[in-house]
RODO-2510 file (C-alpha; in nm, 4 decimals, decimal comma):
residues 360
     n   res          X          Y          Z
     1     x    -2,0315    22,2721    -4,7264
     2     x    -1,9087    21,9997    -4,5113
     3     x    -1,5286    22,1186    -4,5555
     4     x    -1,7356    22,5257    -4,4354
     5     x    -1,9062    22,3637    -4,0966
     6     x    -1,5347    22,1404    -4,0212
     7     x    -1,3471    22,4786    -4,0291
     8     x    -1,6045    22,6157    -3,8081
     9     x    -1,5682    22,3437    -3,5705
    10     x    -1,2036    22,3865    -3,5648
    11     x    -1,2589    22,7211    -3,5311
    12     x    -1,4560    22,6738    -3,2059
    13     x    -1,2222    22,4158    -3,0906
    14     x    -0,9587    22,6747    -3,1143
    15     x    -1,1555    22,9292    -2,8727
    16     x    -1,2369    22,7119    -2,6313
    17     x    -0,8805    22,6167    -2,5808
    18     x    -0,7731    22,9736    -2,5787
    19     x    -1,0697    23,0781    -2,3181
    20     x    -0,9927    22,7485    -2,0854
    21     x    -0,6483    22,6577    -2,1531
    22     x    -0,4389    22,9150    -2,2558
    23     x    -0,3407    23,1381    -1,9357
    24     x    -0,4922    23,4947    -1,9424
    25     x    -0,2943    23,7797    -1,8164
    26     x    -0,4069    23,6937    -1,4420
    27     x    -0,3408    23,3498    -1,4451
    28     x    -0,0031    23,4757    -1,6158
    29     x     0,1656    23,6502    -1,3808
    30     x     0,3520    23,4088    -1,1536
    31     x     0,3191    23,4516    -0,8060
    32     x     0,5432    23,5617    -0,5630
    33     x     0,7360    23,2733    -0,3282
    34     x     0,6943    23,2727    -0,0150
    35     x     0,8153    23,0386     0,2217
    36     x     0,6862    22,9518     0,5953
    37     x     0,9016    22,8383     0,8002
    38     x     0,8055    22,6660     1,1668
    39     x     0,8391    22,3634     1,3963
    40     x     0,8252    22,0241     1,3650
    41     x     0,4825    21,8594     1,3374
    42     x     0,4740    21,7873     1,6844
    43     x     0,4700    22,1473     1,8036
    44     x     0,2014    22,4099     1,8133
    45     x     0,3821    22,6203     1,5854
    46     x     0,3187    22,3394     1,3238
    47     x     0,0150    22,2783     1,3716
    48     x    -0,1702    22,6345     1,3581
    49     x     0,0714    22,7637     1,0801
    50     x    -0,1877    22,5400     0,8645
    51     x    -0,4787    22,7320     0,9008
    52     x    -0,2411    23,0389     0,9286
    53     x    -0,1080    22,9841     0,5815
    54     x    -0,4359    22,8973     0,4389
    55     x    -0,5978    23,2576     0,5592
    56     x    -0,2907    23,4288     0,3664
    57     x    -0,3083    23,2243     0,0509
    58     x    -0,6928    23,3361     0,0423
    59     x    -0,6458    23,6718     0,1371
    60     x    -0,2972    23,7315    -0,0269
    61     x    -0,3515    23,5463    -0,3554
    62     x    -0,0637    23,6835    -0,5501
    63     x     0,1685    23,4940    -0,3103
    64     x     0,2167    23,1155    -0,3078
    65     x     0,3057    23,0533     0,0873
    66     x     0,4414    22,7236     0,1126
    67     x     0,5043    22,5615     0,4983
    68     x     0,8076    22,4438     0,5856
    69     x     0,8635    22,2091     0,8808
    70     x     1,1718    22,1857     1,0780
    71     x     1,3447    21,9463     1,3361
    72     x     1,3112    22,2324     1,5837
    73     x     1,2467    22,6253     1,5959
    74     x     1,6406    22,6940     1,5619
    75     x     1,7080    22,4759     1,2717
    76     x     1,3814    22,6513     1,0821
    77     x     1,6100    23,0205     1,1788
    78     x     1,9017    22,9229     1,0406
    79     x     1,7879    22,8074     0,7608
    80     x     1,5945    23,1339     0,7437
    81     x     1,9575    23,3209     0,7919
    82     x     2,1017    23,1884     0,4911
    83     x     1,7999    23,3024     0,2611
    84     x     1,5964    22,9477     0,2092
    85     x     1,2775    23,1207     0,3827
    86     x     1,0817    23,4466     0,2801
    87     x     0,9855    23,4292     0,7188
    88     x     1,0653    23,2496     1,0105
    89     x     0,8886    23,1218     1,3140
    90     x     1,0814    23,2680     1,6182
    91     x     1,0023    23,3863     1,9376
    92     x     1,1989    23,6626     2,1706
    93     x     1,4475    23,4238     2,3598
    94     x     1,6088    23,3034     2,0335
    95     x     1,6240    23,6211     1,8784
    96     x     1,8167    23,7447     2,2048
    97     x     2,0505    23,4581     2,1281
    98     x     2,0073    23,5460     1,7622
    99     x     2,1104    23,9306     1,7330
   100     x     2,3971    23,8599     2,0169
   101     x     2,5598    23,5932     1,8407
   102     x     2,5555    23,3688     2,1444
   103     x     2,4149    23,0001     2,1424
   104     x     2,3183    22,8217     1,9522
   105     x     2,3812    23,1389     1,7027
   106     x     2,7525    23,1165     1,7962
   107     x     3,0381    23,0933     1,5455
   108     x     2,6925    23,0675     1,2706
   109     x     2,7319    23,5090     1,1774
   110     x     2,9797    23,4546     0,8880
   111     x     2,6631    23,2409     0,7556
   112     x     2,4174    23,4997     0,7129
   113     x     2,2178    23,6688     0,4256
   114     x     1,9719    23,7883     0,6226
   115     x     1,8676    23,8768     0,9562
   116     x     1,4863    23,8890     1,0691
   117     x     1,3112    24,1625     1,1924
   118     x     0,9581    24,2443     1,3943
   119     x     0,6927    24,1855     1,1475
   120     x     0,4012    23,9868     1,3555
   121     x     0,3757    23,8673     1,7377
   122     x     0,1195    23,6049     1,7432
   123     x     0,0839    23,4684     2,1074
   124     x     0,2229    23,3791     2,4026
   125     x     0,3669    23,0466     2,5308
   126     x     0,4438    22,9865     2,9070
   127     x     0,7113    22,7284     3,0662
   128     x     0,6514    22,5539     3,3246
   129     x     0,7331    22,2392     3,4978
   130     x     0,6225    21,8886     3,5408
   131     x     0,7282    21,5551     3,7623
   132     x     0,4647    21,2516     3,8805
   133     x     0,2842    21,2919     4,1831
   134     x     0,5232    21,0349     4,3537
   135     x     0,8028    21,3326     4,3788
   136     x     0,5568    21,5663     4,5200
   137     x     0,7668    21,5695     4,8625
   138     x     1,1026    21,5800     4,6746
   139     x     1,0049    21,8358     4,4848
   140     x     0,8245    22,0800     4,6444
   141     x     0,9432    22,4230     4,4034
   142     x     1,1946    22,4947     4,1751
   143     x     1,4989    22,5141     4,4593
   144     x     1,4511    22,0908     4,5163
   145     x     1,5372    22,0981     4,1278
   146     x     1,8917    22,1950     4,1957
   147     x     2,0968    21,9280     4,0514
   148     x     1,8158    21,7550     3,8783
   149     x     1,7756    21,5838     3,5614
   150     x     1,4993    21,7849     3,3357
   151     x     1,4104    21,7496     2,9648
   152     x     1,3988    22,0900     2,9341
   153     x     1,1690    22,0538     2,5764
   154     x     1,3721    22,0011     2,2774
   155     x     1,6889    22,1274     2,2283
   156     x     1,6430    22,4564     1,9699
   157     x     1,2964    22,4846     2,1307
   158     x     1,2169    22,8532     2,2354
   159     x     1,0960    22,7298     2,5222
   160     x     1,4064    22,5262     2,5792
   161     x     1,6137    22,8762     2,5783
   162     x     1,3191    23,0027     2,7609
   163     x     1,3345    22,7763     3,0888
   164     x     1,7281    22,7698     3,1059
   165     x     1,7289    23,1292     3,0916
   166     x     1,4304    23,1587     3,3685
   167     x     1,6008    22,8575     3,6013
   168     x     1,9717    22,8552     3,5628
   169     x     2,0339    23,2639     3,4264
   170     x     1,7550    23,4328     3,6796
   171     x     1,7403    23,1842     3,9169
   172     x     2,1168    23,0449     3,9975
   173     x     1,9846    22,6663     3,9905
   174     x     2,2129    22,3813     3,8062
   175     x     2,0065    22,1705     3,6171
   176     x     2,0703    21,8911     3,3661
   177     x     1,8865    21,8503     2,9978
   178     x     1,8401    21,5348     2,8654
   179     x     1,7113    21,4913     2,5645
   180     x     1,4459    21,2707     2,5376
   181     x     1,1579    21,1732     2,2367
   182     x     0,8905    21,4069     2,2837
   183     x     0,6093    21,1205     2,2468
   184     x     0,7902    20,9213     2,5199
   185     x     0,8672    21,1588     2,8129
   186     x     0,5513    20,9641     3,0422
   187     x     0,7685    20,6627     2,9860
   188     x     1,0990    20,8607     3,1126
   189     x     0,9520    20,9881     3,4008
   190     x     0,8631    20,6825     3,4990
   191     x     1,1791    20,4830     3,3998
   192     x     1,3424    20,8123     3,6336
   193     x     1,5320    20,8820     3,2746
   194     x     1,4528    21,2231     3,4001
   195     x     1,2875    21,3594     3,7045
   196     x     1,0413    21,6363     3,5761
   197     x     1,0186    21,7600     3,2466
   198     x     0,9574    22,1453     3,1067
   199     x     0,6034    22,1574     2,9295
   200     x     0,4341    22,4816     2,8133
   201     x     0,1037    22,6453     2,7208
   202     x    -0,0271    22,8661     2,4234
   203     x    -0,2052    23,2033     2,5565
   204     x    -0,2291    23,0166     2,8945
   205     x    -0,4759    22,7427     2,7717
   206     x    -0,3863    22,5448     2,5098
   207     x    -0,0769    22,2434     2,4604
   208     x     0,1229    22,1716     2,2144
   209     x     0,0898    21,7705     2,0115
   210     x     0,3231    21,6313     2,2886
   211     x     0,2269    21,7766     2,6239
   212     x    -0,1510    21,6223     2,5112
   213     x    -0,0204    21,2960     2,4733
   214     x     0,1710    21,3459     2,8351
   215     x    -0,1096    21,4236     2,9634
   216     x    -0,3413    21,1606     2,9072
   217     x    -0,0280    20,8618     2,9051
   218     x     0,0379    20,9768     3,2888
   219     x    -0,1054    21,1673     3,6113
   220     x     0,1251    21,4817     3,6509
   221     x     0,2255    21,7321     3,9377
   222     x     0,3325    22,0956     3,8409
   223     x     0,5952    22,2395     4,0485
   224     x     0,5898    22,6261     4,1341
   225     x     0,9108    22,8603     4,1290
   226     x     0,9508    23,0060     4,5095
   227     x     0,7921    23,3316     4,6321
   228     x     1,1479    23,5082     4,5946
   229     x     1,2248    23,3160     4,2468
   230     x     0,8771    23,4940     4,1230
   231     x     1,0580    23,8103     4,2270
   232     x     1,3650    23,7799     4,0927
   233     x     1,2177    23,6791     3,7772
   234     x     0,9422    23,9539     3,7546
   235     x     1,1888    24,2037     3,8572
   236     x     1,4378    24,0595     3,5509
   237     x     1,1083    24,1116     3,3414
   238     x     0,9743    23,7642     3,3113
   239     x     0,6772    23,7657     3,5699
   240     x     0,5651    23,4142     3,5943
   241     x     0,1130    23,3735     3,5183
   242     x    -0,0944    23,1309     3,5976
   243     x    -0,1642    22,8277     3,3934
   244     x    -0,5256    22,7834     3,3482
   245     x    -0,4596    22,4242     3,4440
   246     x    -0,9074    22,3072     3,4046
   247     x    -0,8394    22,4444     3,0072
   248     x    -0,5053    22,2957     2,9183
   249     x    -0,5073    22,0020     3,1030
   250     x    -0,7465    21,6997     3,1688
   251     x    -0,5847    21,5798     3,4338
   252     x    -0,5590    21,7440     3,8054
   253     x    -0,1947    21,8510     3,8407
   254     x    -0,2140    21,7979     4,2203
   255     x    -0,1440    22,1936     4,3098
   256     x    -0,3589    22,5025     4,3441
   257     x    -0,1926    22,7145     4,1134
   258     x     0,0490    22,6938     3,8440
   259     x     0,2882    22,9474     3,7191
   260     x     0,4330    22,9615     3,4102
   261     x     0,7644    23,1910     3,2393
   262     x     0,5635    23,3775     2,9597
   263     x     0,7695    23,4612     2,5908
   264     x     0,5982    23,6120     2,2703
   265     x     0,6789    23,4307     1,9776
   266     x     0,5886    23,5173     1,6218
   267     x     0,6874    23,5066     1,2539
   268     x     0,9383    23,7480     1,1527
   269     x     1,0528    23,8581     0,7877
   270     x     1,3824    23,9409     0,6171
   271     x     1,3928    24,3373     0,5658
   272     x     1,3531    24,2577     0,1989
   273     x     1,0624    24,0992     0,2042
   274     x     0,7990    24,3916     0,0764
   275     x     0,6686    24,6936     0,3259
   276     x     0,3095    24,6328     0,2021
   277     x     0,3243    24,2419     0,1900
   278     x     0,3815    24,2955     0,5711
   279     x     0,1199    24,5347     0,6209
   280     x    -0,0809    24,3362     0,4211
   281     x    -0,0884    24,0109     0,5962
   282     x    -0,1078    24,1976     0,9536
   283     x    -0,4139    24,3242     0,7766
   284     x    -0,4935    23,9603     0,6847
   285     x    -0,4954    23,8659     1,0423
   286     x    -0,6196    24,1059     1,1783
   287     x    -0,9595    24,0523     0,9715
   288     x    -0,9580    23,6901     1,0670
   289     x    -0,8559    23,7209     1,4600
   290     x    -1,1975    23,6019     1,5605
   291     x    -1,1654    23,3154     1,3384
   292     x    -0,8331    23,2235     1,4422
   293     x    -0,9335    23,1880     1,8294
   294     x    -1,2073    22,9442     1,7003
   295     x    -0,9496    22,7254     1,5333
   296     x    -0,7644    22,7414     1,8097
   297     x    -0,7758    22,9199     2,1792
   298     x    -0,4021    22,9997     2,2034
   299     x    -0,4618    23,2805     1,9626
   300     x    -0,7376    23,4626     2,2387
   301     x    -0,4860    23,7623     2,3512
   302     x    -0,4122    23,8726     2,0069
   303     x    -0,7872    23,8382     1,8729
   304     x    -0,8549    24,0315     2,1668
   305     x    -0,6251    24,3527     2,0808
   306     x    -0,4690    24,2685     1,8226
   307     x    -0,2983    24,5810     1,7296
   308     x    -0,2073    24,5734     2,1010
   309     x    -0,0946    24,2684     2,1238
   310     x     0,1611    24,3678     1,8347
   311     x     0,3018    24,6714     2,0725
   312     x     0,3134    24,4155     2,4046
   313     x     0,5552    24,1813     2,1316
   314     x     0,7677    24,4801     2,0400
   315     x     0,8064    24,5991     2,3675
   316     x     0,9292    24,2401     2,5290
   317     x     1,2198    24,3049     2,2667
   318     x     1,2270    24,6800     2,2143
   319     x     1,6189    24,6230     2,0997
   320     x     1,5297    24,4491     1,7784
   321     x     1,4207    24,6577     1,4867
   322     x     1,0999    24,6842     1,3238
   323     x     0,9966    24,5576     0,9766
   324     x     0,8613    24,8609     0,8085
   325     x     0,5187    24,7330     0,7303
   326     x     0,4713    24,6428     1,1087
   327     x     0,5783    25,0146     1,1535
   328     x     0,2999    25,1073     0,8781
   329     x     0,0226    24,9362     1,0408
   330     x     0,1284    25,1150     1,3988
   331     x     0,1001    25,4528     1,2511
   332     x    -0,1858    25,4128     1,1110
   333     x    -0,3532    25,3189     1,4314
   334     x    -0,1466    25,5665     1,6318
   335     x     0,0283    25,3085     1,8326
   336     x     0,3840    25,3685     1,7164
   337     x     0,6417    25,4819     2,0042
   338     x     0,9147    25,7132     1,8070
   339     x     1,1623    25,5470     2,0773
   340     x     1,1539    25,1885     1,8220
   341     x     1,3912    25,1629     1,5404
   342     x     1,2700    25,0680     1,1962
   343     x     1,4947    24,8052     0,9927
   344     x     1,7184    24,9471     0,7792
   345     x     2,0270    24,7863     0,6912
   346     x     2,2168    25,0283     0,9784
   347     x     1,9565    24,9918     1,2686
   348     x     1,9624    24,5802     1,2074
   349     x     2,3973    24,6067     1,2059
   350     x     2,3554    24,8842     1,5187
   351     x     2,1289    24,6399     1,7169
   352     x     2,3776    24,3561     1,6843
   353     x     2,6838    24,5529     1,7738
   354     x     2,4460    24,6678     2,0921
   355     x     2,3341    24,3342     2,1704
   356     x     2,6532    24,1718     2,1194
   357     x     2,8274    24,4220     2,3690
   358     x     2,5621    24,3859     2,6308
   359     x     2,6427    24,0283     2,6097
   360     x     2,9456    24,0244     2,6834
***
């Protein structure tokens, strides 16, 4: 009897291992990589990828998204270019640089597996300029910067490419980067290391990690492009908004207005990731948009409209072709424009030949 009620025991002990420890056919199935690339933890793009990530891994739970930090937004590409991400975080400057080969893409095309291609726009950033309130009378607008030493945000920043393009390509002014640490640009201004630095917003209201901790460490003064530089660069497509300085900043920034260089930025798949993993996470988002702005305000515009917001993205970059599940999710909510290419392995190799040539 006792040898009857051990084998039943054993028995039992045998189920319950198979029920709780032996994987069923859901737990099983491996899931799909999928790795997020993006900034260094000091950047916005760091720090709302997070929550950004977590919404996918809940909503997409066949997929394991892992984030990847890197020393800046162009090392995270590259790496993306040679196949060690499933996306990238990139915005349109760099993928101007990107599909036309030029830097800090140049010489780096024999390098590539992969190019990326529209999948989701996710908000705005703005550049805009900073110096102390002592410089106020040398530095009136963006002419008295002519010559000027500028940590023009981290080198492989977007909004590095971003300001040099605005300034130096639009504008005809000569300025000089210096690279600085990001948590110590107060103490560089002040030491006259540099005499203004580049800073930007999110959506128009909200700062990266850094630009906080400049703004409490010192007072500030923004410094406005002219009335003609607004034209020239509004006219080049690039029309400068206005900060909403009470939002972003805690400090007064010692002008009325402030104007900022606007650039959508987003995170942008290899043509081989999946059609309906794409349409799926813009489906994701889309769902959570209101939640999103709570986390954090710089995602407002795209909660807002966010289908629209997705057209406004394609159309600061109209060159670049789109992922096919972007293209999807258009259709379906009749926003498509037959004049935008879809990624295919030809439209991605036509788009760099154009770009390249355009460049030259």
């Amino acid at each position: 009897m006792k040898r009857v009620k051990l084998g039943l025991v054993l028995g039992l002990a045998l189920v319950l291992v198979s029920t709780f420890a032996l994987p069923g056919p859901a737990a099983s199935a491996e899931k799909k990589m999928w790795r997020w690339g993006t900034s260094n933890p000091g950047a916005y793009g760091y720090r709302v990828s997070a929550f950004m990530s977590d919404f996918l891994r809940r909503g997409m739970p066949d997929y394991d998204v892992t984030v990847y930090p890197y020393v800046s937004t162009t090392a995270n590409i590259k790496s993306f270019l040679v196949g060690e991400l499933e996306s990238t975080y990139s915005a349109e400057p760099g993928l101007r640089k990107l599909y036309s080969f030029k830097k800090p893409f140049e010489g780096f095309e024999p390098n590539v597996k992969q190019m990326p291609v529209q999948s989701l726009w996710s908000y705005t950033m703005e550049t805009h300029l900073l110096t102390l309130p002592k410089n106020k009378d040398k530095f009136r607008t963006w002419d008295d910067f002519n010559g000027a030493k500028i940590y023009m945000t981290k080198a492989g920043y977007m909004n590095h490419i971003n300001i040099f393009r605005a300034m130096e390509d639009i504008c005809g002014l000569d300025v000089t980067h210096v690279e600085v640490d990001m948590s110590k640009v107060a103490d560089a201004l002040r030491a006259g290391t540099i005499d203004a630095t580049a800073a930007y917003t999110t959506a128009l209201v909200s700062l990266a990690g850094w630009i906080k901790v400049l703004d409490v460490s010192s007072p500030l003064q923004g410094v406005n492009p002219t009335p003609a530089q607004i034209k020239k660069l509004t006219a080049a497509g690039f029309a400068p908004e206005k900060i909403n300085m009470k939002k972003a900043y805690t400090r007064d920034l010692g002008v009325d207005e402030l104007y900022g260089v606007p650039f959508y930025f987003g995170y942008h798949h290899t043509l081989r990731f999946p059609e309906e993993a794409v349409y799926r996470a813009l489906k994701v988002f889309e769902a959570e948009a209101a939640e999103l702005t709570r986390l954090d305000a710089g995602f407002g515009p795209l909660a807002a409209d966010f289908a629209g917001f997705q057209v406004k993205g394609i159309k600061s970059i109209p060159e670049m072709p789109v992922h096919p599940g972007l293209a999807k999710y258009l259709k379906e909510k009749g926003l498509w424009d037959p004049a935008w290419k879809i990624a295919t392995e030809g439209t991605i190799k036509a788009a760099i030949e154009a770009m390249q040539a355009k460049t030259k």
